[in-house]
C-alpha positions, 0 to 999 in steps of 0.5 A: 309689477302687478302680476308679481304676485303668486295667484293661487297660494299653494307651496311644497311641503318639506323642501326648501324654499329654494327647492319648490320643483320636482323637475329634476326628480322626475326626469331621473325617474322617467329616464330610469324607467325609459331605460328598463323598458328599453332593456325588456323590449330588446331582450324579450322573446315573446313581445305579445306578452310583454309587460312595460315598468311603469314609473311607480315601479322603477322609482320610490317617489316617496323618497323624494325631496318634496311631500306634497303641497299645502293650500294657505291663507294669502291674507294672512301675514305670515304667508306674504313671502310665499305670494311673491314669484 
């Protein structure tokens, strides 16, 4: 049990604390963005001017569940439920 604790103090900010993976989100995103590029590709004429969405266009990700991460103090006692994995 030595390495049982969180090396760098980082978390998510505005998730719950359950909820610390963008996973889900970004596979939505990617998989929404694979699927309009794909749409383009097969229905496009001219392929030499063809511009592919990026993910940023396809999906808000502000709009997602997590706002960012937040560095803390990992001597302060407040934060010893975040240390652990």
């Amino acid at each position: 049990m030595s390495r049982s604790k969180r090396k760098t103090p980082v978390r998510g900010i505005c998730g719950s604390r359950h909820h610390i993976s963008e996973k889900t989100e970004k596979r939505k995103a990617n998989r929404k963005m694979r699927r309009k590029n794909k749409v383009l590709l097969e229905t496009s004429s001219n392929l030499d001017q063809l511009l592919f969405k990026h993910k940023d266009e396809v999906e808000d990700v502000y709009g997602w569940s997590k706002d960012g991460k937040i560095r803390f103090d990992p001597k302060d006692p407040r934060w010893k439920k975040e240390l652990r994995k």
